[in-house]
N, C-alpha and C positions, 0 to 999 in steps of 0.2 A: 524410776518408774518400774516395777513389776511387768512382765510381760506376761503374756497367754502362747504358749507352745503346748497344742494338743498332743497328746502321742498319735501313732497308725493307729486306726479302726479296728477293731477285730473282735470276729465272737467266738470260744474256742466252740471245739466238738463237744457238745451232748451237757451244755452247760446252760442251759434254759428247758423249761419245759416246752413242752410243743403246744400248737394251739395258738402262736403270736400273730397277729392280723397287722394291714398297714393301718395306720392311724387315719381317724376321722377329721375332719375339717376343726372339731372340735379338738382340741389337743386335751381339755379335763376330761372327755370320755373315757369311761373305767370298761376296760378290754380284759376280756375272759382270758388271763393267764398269771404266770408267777415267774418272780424271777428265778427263781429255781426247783432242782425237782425235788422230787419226796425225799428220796437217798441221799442229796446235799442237804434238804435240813434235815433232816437225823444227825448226820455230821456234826450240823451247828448247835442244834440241842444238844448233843453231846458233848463238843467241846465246853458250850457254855457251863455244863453242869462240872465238868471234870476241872477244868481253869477255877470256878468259882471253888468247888474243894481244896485245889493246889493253893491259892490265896490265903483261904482260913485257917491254914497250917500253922503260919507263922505271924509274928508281931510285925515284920515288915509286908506280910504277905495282907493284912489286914490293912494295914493304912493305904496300902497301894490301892485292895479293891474300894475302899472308902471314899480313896480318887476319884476314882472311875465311875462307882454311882452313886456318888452324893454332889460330884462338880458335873464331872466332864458327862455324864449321859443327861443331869435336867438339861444342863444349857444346851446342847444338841435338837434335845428333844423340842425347848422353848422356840430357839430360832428356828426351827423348820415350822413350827408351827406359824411362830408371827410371818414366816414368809409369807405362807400362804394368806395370810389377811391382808400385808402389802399387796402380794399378789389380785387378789380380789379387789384392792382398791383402785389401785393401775387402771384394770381390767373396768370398773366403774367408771373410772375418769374418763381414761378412753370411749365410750363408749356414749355418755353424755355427751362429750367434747361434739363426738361425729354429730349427734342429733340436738347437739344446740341447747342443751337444757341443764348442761353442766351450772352447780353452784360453788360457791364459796366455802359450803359444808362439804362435798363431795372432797374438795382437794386439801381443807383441814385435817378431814381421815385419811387420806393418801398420806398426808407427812407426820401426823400422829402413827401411823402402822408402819414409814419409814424408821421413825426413831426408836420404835420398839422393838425392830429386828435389830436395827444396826448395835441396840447397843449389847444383845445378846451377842453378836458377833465379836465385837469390842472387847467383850470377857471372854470369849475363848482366846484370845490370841496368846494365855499364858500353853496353852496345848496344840499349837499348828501342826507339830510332830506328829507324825500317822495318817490319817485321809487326810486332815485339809493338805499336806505338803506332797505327801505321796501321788495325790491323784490332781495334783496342780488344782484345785480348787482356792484358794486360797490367789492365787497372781489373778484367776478367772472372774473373780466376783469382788475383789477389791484393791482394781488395779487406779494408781495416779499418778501427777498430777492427771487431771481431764486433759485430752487436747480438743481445743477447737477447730481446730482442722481440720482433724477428723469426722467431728461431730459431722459440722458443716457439708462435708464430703458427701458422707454416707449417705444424713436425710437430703440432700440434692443429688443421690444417685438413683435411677430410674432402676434399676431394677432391688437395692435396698427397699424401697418403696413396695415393689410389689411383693417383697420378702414380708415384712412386718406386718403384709394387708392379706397375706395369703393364706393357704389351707394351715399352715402351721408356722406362727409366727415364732413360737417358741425355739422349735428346732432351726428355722431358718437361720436367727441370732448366736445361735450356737453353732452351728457348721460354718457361717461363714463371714464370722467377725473378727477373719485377719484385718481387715484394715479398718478397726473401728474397736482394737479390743482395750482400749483407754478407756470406754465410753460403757460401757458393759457392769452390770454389777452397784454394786449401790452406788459408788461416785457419779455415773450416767442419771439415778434416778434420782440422787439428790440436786443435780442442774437440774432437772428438769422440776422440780417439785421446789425450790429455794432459792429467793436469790437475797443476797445482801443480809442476810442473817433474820430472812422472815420467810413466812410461806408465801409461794407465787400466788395473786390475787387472781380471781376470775376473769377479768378485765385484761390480764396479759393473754391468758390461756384463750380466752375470745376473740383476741385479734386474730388477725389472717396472719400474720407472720410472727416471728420471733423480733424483738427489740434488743438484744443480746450484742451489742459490738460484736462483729464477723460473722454473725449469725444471722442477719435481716433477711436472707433469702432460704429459711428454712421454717416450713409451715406447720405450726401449731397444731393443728390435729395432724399432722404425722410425727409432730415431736412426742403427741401422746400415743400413737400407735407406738411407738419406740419403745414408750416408757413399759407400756403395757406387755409386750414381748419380752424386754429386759428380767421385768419382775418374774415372771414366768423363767424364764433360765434361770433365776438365780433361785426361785422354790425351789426349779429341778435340783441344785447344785447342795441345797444346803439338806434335801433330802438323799442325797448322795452320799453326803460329811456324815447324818446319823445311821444311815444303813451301813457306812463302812467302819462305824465303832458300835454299833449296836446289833448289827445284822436285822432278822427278822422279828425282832420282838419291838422294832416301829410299829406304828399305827398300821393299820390294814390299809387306810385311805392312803396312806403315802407309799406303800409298798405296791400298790395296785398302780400310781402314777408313775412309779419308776417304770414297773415291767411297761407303760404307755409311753413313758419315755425311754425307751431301751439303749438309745443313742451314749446317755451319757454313764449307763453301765459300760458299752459296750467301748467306749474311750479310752478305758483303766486297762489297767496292764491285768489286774489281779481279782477282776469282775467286782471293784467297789471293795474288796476285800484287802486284807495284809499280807504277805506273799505268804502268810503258809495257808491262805485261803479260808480265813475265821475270820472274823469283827474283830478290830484291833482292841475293844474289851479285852479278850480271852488272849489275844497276844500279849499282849500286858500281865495277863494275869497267871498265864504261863511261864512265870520265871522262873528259871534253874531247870527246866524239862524243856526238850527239844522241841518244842511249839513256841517256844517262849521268845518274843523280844531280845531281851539281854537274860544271859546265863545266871545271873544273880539277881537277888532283892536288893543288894544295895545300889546295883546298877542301874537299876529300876527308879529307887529315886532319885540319882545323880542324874540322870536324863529327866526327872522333871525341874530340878532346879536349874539345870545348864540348859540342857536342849528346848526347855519350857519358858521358865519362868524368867530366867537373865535372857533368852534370845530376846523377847519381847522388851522387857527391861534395855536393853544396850540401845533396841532400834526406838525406841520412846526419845531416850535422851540423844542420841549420835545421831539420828536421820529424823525423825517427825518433828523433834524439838530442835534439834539442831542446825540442818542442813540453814534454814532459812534464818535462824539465829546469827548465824554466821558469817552469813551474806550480809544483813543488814547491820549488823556491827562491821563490817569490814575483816573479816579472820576467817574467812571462806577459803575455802581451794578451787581449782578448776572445775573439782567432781559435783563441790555443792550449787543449789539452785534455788532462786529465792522463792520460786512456788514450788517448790517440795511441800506444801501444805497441805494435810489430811482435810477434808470439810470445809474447806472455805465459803460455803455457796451455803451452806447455814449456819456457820460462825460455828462449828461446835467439835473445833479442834480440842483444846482442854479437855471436854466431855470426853470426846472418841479416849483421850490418853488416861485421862483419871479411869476410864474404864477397864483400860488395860493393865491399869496397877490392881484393879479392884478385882482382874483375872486373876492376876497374881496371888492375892491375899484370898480369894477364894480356895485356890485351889491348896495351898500351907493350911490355910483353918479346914477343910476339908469338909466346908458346906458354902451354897450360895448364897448371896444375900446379905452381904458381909458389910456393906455399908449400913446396917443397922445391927451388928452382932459385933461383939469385944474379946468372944472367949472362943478359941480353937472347940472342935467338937473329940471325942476320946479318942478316935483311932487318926487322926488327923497327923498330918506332917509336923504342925508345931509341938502337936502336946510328944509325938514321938522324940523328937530333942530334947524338949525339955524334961521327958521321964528319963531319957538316959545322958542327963547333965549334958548337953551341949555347951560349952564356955560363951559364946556367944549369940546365947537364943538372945536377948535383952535388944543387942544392939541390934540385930536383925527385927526385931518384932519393933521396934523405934524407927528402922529405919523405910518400914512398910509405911506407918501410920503417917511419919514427917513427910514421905513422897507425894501421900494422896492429899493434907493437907495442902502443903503448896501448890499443889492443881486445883482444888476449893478455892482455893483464896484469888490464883489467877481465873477461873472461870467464873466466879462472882466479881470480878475488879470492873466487870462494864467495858474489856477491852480487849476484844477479838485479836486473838492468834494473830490474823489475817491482815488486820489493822495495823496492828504494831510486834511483828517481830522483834524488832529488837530493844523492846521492852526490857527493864530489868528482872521485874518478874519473871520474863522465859528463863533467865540464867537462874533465878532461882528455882526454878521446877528441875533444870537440867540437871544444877548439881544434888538435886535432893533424889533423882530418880538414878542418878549414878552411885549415889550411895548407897541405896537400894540393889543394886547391880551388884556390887563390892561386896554385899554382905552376902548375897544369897550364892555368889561364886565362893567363899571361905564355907556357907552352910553345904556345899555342894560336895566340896571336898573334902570336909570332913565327914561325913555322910559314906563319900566312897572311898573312904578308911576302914570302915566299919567294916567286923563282918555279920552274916547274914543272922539275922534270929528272929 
């Protein structure tokens, strides 16, 4: 399980504009300030323009920025966006729920606007490297297994209660979900919106209590006041991920809730930024100049293939497909655990994984949307191989396509993860996602053989 370790609080000197008020009861109220001053964005304009020149230099300089805004800034851009539409829906449910007029429709848009964040998030995880790892967003918003215990605890503790029902439920969840940070973040919001691999029915949500094994003493409209707080931290959070690779060229709307939410600027070591204090865009795109990430382009993409693309890759097959593989076959160790399972409470473990290979393959073709596209785009990671002979683009681009099959085939087989671990099929995903793994560590290092051009 991923944990939540916030860093100290802290705001430096002279590094917000002035002008910031307490927040209203309202936590969407949009308060007359910015998160930074005139002379810090000049800064950021600046770097953005100079990084983006430094880029178009070179052939490796170009594939790199094609990374950056052809993968990594929509999918940033999408998931903060669908957050806010979970968010909204949370915030619907709840609010029915209290006044008894909650439907069936109400909480099919709750888990339709679930699964259209989550799977935006599912395709970043070929890029954790930079905000999501840096500013621990990432363990924040999609920590597991759930515990029920926790659960349990929390909505049975009297003053949690008056946290989630108070002036600011949002922040409340955020400052003080040491003992409940299992529950936090989409796996929280998928128990509460899923069970048994369907949407929860109005008729559960209507009862006075939960029906949940261990959970019968935890009230229903406060499990949605939960849900609705949660959604809320994790807008804030996923609007955090794109302001600290994009900086200020987000949405106004979202830039307005940060400086409203200032808390979880004020969390980061590096104000949401990358330590040389630009959007990690322009760190990236800074290679070879002392702003830069790594001192080279070719290091640049040996960090997406290693630091990126096989980290996600290893943990698909060794830990999400594995651990509980393992268990249930009997070949486990101490360390592994038979519910190490991503999404069980909506059967949509395969999806979550197929999604991560589809990060993957995203970010090599160097456009999104790649489950309906066959041919890398020109300045892309593959076509770069293959313009400069790579020996084995072939078996790497085979071994993308055979991965995400096998998760196809188990995700339509009718038989949940959750269900049947130790399925033959899991072993089939395992080994086809580890070959995957294999190839893109050989495309890694031959890559950071290269030199720069």
């Amino acid at each position: 399980m991923k944990k939540v370790t916030k860093f100290a609080m802290f705001l430096l000197a002279g590094t917000l504009a002035t002008g910031f008020t307490s927040c209203s009861s309202d936590d969407d109220e949009i308060i007359n300030t910015t998160i930074l001053t005139p002379e810090q964005q000049a800064e950021l304009n600046k770097a953005e323009s100079e990084s983006s020149a430094n880029a178009n230099k070179t052939e490796m300089g170009k594939v790199v920025a094609n990374y950056i805004d052809y993968v990594i800034k929509p999918t940033y851009l999408d998931l903060a966006q669908k957050s806010d539409v979970l968010y909204q829906a949370c915030q619907n449910l709840y609010q029915k729920r209290k006044a008894g007029t909650l439907t069936q429709n109400d909480i099919d848009a709750a888990c339709e606007a679930f699964k259209d964040a989550r799977r935006d998030w599912e395709q970043s995880e070929s890029f954790l490297y930079g905000a999501a790892s840096d500013n621990e967003i990432d363990p924040h918003i999609d920590s597991w297994p759930l515990d029920h215990d926790q659960l349990t605890k929390a909505l049975n503790d009297a003053n949690v209660i008056a946290g989630i029902n108070g002036e600011n439920p949002t922040k409340y969840v955020y400052d003080n979900n040491g003992n409940f940070d299992s529950v936090l973040g989409f796996h929280g919001l998928e128990f509460v919106l899923f069970r048994n691999g369907k949407n929860r029915s109005v008729a559960d949500f209507n009862a006075e209590k939960e029906t949940e094994a261990g959970l019968t003493s935890v009230s229903t409209v406060n499990e949605a006041a939960f849900a609705a707080a949660v959604a809320g931290d994790l807008r804030n959070m996923t609007y955090l991920l794109e302001y600290g690779w994009l900086g200020t060229s987000i949405p106004a709307t979202h830039q307005a809730q940060l400086a409203n939410a200032i808390w979880v600027i004020n969390g980061t070591r590096h104000q949401g930024l990358s330590p040389k204090m630009i959007p990690y865009r322009d760190y990236s795109k800074f290679a070879t100049k002392e702003n830069g990430m790594f001192a080279s382009w070719h290091e640049t993409l040996n960090n997406i293939f290693i630091g990126g693309c096989s980290g996600i890759c290893e943990e698909v097959a060794s830990q999400k497909l594995g651990q509980a593989y393992r268990k249930a076959t009997g070949t486990g160790t101490a360390e592994d655990a038979a519910n190490y399972i991503e999404s069980p409470y909506s059967k949509r473990s395969f999806q979550d994984y197929q999604d991560n290979i589809y990060s993957i393959k995203n970010s090599l073709y160097g456009v999104r949307g790649t489950e309906n596209i066959s041919t890398p785009t020109q300045y892309s990671i593959m076509n770069f191989l293959k313009n400069n002979n790579y020996p084995k683009y072939n078996e790497l681009n085979s071994a993308l396509n055979e991965a995400i099959a096998a998760l196809e085939t188990a995700k339509k087989s009718g038989i949940a993860f959750i269900d049947q671990p130790g399925n033959p099929q899991v072993k089939t995903c395992i080994d086809k996602v580890d070959a995957l793994n294999e190839a893109l560590n050989a495309a890694g290092t031959w890559i950071n053989q290269q030199t720069d051009k």
